[in-house]
C-alpha positions in Angstrom: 8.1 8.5 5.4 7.4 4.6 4.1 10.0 2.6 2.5 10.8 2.9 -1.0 10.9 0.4 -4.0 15.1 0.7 -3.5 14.8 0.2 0.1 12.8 -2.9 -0.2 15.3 -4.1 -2.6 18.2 -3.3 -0.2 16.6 -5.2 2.7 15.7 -8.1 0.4 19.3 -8.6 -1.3 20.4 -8.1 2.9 18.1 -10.7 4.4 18.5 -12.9 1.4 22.2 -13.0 1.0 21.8 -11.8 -2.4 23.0 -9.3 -4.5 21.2 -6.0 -5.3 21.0 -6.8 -8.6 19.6 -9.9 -8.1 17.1 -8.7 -5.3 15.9 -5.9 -7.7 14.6 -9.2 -10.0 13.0 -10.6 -7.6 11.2 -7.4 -6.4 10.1 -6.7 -10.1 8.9 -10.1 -10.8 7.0 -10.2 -7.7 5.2 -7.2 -8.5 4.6 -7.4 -12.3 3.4 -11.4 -11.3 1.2 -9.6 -9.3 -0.1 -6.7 -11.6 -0.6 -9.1 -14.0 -3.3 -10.7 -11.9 -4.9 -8.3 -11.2 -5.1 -7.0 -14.8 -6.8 -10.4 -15.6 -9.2 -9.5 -12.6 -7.6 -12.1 -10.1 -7.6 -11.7 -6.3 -4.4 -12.4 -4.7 -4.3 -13.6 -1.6 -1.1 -13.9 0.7 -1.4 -15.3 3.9 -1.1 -13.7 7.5 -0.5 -10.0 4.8 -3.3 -9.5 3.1 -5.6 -9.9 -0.3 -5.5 -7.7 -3.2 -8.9 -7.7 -5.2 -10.1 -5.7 -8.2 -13.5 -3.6 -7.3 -15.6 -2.7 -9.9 -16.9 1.2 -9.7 -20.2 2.4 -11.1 -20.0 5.7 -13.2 -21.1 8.3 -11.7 -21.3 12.4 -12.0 -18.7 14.3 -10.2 -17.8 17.7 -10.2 -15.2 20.0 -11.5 -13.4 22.0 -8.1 -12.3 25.2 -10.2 -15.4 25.4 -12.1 -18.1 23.5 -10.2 -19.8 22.4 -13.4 -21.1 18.4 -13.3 -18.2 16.2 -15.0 -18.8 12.3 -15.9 -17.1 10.0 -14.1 -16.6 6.9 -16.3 -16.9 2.9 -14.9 -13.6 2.0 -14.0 -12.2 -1.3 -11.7 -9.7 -0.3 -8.8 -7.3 -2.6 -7.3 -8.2 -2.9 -3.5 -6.3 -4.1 -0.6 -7.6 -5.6 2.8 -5.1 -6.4 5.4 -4.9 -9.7 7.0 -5.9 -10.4 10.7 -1.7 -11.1 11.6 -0.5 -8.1 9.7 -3.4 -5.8 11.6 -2.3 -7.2 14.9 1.6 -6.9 14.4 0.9 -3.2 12.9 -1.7 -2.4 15.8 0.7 -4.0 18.6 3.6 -2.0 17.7 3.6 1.4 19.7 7.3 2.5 18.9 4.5 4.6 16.7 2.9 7.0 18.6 -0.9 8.0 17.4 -1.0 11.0 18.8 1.5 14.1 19.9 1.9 14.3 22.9 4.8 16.3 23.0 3.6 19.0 24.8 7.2 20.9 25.1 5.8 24.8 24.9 3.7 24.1 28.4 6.5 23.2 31.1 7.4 24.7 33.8 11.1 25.0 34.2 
């Protein structure tokens, strides 16, 4: 489970001293600055996080699942995010995480 818009406001208005009400601005304004960017095309870049761009897509022919018949798939731009070299090593350096289960409680021997 990741954290939620209201958790991220919680932690905000708890780091910052503030209240929730005022943390909630912040958090909205931050993230309507930044869709607002990126409706205009702009990259974003923040530093040691990471870079939002906008990636133009070709259209292209795709198909329906149910039916299987050819469907067009119009031109459209996608935002795209690439992490930055600090936030990959903190991420990849933190192994409170486990990648893979090794619980393997169904094959003791008690």
């Amino acid at each position: 489970m990741g954290m939620t818009k209201s958790e991220l406001i919680e932690a905000i208005a708890a780091r910052g001293e503030l209240t929730k009400a005022r943390a909630e601005q912040v958090v909205n304004c931050v993230f309507d600055a930044m869709t607002e960017a990126l409706q205009r095309g702009e990259g974003i870049e923040i530093r040691g996080f990471g870079s939002f761009t906008v990636r133009p897509y070709k259209p292209y022919a795709g198909r329906n699942p149910r039916t299987g018949q050819p469907v067009p798939v119009p031109a459209k731009r996608l935002p795209f995010f690439k992490v930055g070299k600090e936030l990959k090593e903190l991420v990849n350096n933190s192994r409170h995480i486990a990648l893979v289960d090794d619980d393997d409680d169904d094959n003791h021997d008690d």
